[in-house]
C-alpha positions in Angstrom: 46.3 -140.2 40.0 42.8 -139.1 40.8 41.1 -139.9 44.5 37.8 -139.0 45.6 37.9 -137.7 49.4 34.8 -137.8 51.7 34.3 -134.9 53.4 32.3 -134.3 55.9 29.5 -131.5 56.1 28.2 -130.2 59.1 25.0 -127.6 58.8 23.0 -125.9 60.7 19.0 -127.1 60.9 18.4 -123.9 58.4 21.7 -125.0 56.1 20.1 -128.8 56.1 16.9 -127.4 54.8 18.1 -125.3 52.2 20.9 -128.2 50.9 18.1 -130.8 51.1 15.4 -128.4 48.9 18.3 -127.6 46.4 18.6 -131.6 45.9 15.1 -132.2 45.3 15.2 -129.7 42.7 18.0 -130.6 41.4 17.2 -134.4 40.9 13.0 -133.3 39.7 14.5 -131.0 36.9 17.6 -133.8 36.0 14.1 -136.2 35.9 12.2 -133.8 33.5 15.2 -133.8 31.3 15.8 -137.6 31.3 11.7 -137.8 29.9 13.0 -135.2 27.5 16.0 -137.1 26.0 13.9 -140.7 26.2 10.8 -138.2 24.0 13.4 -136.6 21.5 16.3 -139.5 21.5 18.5 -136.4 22.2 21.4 -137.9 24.6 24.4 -135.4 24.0 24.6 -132.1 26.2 24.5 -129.7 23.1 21.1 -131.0 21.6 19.6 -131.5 24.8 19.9 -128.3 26.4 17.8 -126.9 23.4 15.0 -128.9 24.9 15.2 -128.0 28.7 17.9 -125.6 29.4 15.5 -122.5 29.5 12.4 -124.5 31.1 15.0 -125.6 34.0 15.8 -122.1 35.0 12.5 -121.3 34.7 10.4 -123.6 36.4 12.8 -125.2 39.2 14.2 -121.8 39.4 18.4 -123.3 39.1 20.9 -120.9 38.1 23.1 -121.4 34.8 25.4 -124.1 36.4 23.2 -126.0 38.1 20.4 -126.5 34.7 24.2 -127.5 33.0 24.9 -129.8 35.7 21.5 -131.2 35.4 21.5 -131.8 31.5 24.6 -133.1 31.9 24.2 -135.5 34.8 21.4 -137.1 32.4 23.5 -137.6 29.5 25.9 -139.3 31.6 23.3 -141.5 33.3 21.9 -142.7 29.6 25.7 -143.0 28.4 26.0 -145.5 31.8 22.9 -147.2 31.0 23.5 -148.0 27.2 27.0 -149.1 28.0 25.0 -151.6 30.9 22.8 -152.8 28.1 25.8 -153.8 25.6 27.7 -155.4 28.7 24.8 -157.5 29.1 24.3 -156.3 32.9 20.5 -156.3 32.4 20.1 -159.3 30.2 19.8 -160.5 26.9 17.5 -158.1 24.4 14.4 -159.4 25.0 14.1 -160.2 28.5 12.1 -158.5 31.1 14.6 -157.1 32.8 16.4 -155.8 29.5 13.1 -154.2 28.6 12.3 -152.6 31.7 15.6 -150.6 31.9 15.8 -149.9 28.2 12.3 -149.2 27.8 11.4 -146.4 30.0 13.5 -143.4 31.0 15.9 -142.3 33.5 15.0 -141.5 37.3 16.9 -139.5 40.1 16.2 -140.3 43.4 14.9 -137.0 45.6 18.6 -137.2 47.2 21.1 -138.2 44.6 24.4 -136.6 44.3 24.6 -133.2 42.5 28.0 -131.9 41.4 29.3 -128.5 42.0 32.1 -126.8 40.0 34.3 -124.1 41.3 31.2 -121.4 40.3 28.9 -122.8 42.9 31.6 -124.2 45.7 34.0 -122.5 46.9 36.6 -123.2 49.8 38.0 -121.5 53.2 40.3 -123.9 54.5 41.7 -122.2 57.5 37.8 -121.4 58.5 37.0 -125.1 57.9 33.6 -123.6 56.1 32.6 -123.7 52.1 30.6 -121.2 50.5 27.7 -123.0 48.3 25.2 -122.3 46.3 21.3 -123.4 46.9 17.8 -122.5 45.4 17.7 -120.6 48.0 20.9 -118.2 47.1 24.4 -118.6 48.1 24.5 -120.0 51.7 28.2 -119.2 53.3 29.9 -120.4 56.3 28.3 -124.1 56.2 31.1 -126.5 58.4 32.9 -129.3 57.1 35.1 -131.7 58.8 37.1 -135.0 58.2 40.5 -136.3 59.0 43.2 -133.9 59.2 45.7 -136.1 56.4 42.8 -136.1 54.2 41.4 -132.6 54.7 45.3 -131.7 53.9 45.1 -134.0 50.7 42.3 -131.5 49.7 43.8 -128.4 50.2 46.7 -128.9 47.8 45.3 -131.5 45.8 41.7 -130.7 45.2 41.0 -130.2 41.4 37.5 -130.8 38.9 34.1 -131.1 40.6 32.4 -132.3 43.6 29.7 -134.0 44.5 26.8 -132.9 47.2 25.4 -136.8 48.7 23.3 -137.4 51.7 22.9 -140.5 53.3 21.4 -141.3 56.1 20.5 -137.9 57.2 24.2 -136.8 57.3 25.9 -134.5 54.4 28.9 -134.8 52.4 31.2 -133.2 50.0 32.9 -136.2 47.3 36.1 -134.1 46.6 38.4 -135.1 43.4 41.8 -135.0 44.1 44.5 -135.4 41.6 47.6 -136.8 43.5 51.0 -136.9 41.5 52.1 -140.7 42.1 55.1 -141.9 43.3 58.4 -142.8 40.9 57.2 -146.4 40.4 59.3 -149.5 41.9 60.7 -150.6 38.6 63.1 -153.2 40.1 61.5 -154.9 43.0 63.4 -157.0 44.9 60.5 -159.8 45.3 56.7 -159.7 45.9 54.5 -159.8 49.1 52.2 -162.4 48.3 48.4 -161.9 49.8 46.0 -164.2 50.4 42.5 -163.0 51.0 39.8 -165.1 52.9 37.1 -165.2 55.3 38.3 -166.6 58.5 41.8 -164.6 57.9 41.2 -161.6 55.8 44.4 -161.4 54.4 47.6 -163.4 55.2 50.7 -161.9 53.7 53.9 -164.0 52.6 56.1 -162.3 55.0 54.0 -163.7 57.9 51.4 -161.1 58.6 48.1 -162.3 59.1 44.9 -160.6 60.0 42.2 -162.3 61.5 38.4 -162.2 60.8 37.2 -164.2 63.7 36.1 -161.3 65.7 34.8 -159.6 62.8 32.5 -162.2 61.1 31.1 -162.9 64.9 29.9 -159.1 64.8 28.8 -159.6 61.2 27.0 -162.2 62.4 25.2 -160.5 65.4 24.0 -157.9 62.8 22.9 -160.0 60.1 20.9 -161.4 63.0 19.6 -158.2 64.7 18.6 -156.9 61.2 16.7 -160.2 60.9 15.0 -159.8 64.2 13.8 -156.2 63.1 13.0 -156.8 60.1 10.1 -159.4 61.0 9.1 -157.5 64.1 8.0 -154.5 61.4 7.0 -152.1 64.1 7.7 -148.3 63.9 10.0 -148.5 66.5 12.0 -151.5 64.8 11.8 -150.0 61.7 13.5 -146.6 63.3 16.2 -149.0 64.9 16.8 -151.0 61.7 17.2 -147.5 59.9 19.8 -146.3 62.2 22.2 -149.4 61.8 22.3 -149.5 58.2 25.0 -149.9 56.6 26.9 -150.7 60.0 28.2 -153.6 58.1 29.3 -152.3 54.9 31.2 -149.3 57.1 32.9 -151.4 59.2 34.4 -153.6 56.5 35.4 -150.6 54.6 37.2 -149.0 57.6 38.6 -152.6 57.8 39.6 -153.0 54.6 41.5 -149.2 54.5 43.5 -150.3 57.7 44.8 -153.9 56.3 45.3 -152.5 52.6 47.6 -149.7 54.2 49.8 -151.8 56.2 50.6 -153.9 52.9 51.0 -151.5 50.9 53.3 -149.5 53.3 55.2 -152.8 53.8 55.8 -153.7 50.4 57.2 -150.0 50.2 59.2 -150.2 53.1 61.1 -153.9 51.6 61.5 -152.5 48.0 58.7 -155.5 46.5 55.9 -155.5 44.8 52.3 -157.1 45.7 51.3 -160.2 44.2 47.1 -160.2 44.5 45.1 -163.5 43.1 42.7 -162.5 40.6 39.6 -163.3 42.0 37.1 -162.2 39.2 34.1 -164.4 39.1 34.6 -166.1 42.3 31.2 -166.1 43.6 30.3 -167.4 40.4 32.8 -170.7 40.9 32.5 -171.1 44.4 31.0 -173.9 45.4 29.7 -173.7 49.2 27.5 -174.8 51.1 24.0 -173.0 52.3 25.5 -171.2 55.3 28.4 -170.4 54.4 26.9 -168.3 51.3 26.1 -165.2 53.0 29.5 -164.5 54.1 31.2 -165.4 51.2 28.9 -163.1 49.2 28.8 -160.2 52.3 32.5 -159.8 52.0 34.2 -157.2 50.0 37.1 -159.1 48.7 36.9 -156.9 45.3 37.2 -153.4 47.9 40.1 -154.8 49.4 41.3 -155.6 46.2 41.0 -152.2 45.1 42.5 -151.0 48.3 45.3 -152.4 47.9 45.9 -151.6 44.4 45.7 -147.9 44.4 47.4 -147.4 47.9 49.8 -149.3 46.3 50.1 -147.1 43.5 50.2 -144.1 45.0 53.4 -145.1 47.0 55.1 -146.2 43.6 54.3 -150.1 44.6 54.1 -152.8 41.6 51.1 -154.8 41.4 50.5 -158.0 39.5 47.9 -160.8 39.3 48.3 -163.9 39.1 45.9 -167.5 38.5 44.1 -168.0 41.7 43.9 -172.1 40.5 45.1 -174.3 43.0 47.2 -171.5 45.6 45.4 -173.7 48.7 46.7 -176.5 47.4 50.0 -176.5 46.1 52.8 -176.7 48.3 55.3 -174.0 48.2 58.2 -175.8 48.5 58.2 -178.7 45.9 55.2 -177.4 44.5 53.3 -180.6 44.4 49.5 -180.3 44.2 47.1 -182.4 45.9 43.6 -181.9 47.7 44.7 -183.7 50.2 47.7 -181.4 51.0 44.9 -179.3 52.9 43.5 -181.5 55.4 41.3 -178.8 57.2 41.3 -174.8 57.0 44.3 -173.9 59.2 46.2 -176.5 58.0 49.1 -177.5 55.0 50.9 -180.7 55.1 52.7 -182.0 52.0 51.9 -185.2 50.9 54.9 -185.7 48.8 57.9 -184.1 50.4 56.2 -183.4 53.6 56.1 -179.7 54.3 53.9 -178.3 56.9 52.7 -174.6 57.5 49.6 -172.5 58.0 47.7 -173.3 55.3 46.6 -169.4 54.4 50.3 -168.5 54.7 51.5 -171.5 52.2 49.3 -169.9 49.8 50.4 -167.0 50.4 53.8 -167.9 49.0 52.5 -169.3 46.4 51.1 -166.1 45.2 54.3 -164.5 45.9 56.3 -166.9 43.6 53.7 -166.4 40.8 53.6 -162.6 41.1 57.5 -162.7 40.4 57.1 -164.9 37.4 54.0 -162.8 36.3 56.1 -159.7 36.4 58.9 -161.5 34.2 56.7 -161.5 32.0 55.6 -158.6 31.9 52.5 -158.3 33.8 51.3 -154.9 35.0 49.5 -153.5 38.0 45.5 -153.0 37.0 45.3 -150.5 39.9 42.1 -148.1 39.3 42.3 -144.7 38.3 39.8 -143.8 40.8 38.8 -144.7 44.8 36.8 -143.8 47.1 38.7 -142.9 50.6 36.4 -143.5 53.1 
């Protein structure tokens, strides 16, 4: 099982320099090549580096790696692109849109992510430093840091390439891991049902719920701080605005880690499996009203999601999913379904036999009883092969 850890970079003003020039030439040369391959309609590795491979090392001055990294990193990028156009992700052929990604070539930004092999990056994990190469020669004794289970995870696990990013000023390291799963759960017991939502994130079927209250009220004092800034548009708004982003999106990820490892660790701990609602194209059905838009469409349900899968995965967990048709309002003791069983958010009441519960936890069984009949039949987990760990 393969996982991508973040780690954490910590140079020195001159070691910033030097990492932030060898991305800019890094990204100008992979830009070059991508006008290359658009020109010659050469988009594998072997007939493209006939074109650039000795103008690379030449003119942006990259060692051997780094012009194969960069001839490479282009090929990938038009292999993503093509496979974008046939999923239909830009449009129909024909469209604007459609046109205008198929009909000019490939760009890098100044700071996208460069891979390193094990030529160019090397590690000393008792020093907490790597060794890494730059345009302006091997730099040695840059800092990393991170969090001491996932630094571990690295140590023994690490294995392939990784990635040099910057965002927002700060470096980082995207290590691949390969982990060796657990012996998978092939008999569970039952399934820990999980209902995700807005004003409870996720309410389990053994009577765990966590609560978004307190989190959507924060969401919503940034949303409305970024709004403020925004429409100011001074310098010193615009410097504000610049330091909070992406407060939002980190939050809920570190959210969405925390909830996703208490079920999974729970559904290990009781011998069951989880039972997840399959919640593709849900933006798409939903039907909401104005307001209530922007959070449904801010919130990460598919990262949870995800979450949850490949913790589960790792610790040998099952995962199924099920129809997400009517869970709200079906009652999970007679099973009889009725809008009206769902008077308000909070609440279930059963018009035919009575039954009355939370209504996110009645659900919740509901997706539990459906994951067991789902793995009857033979349903298996769709866990990725790859996550980021925040």
């Amino acid at each position: 099982m393969k996982l991508v850890v973040r780690v954490k970079l910590l140079p020195t003003p001159v070691q910033a320099a030097a990492l932030e020039a060898t991305l800019h030439a890094c990204n100008e040369a992979a830009t070059w090549v991508a006008g290359v391959a658009f020109t010659t309609k050469a988009m594998k590795p072997l007939a493209l580096r006939k074109h650039t491979y000795q103008q690379i090392k030449i003119r942006w001055g990259l060692g051997a790696q780094a012009a194969q990294h960069a001839i490479k990193k282009t090929c990938d990028a038009y292999t993503t692109l093509r496979a974008n156009l046939r999923a239909g992700n830009y449009g129909k052929p024909g469209s604007q849109r459609y046109e205008n990604a198929s009909g000019k070539p490939v760009t890098f930004r100044p700071q996208a992510a460069q891979p390193y092999d094990d030529r160019m990056l090397s590690w000393q994990h008792e020093e907490r430093t790597v060794s890494i190469w730059t345009v302006s020669g091997r730099m040695t004794g840059v800092v990393f840091a991170g969090e001491a289970g996932q630094l571990a995870v690295v140590a023994a696990h690490r294995k392939g390439e990784s990635d040099l990013l910057c965002q927002g000023g700060q470096w980082y390291l995207l290590v691949t891991c390969d982990i060796t799963e657990a012996q998978p759960n092939t008999h569970p017991v039952g399934f820990v049902g999980v209902d995700l939502g807005i004003v409870n994130i996720a309410t389990t079927s053994t009577g765990k719920r966590h609560s978004g209250r307190r989190l959507n009220r924060r969401r919503e004092a940034d949303r409305t701080l970024r709004s403020k800034l925004q429409k100011k548009g001074t310098k010193s708004a615009k410097r504000r605005a610049k330091k909070h982003a992406g407060r939002e999106a980190r939050r809920a990820r570190d959210i969405n880690h925390k909830i996703s490892k208490h079920i999974a660790a729970e559904a290990q701990r009781t011998g069951r499996g989880i039972a997840l609602e399959d919640l593709t194209g849900i933006r798409e059905r939903a039907r909401l009203r104005k307001p209530q838009r922007t959070t449904l469409h801010s919130w990460s349900f598919h990262q949870l999601g995800a979450f949850i899968a490949y913790k589960a995965k790792r610790a040998g967990v099952p995962v199924v999913y099920v129809d997400p048709a009517y869970t709200s309002r079906e009652c999970s003791k007679c099973h009889h379904i009725d809008k009206r069983n769902r008077p308000s958010q909070a609440v279930f009441t059963c018009r035919s036999c009575g039954f009355a519960e939370h209504a996110d936890r009645n659900a919740s069984h509901n997706i539990s009883h459906r994951g067991w009949y789902a793995w009857v039949r033979g349903a298996e987990s769709q866990a990725p092969a790859l996550t980021l760990i925040a």
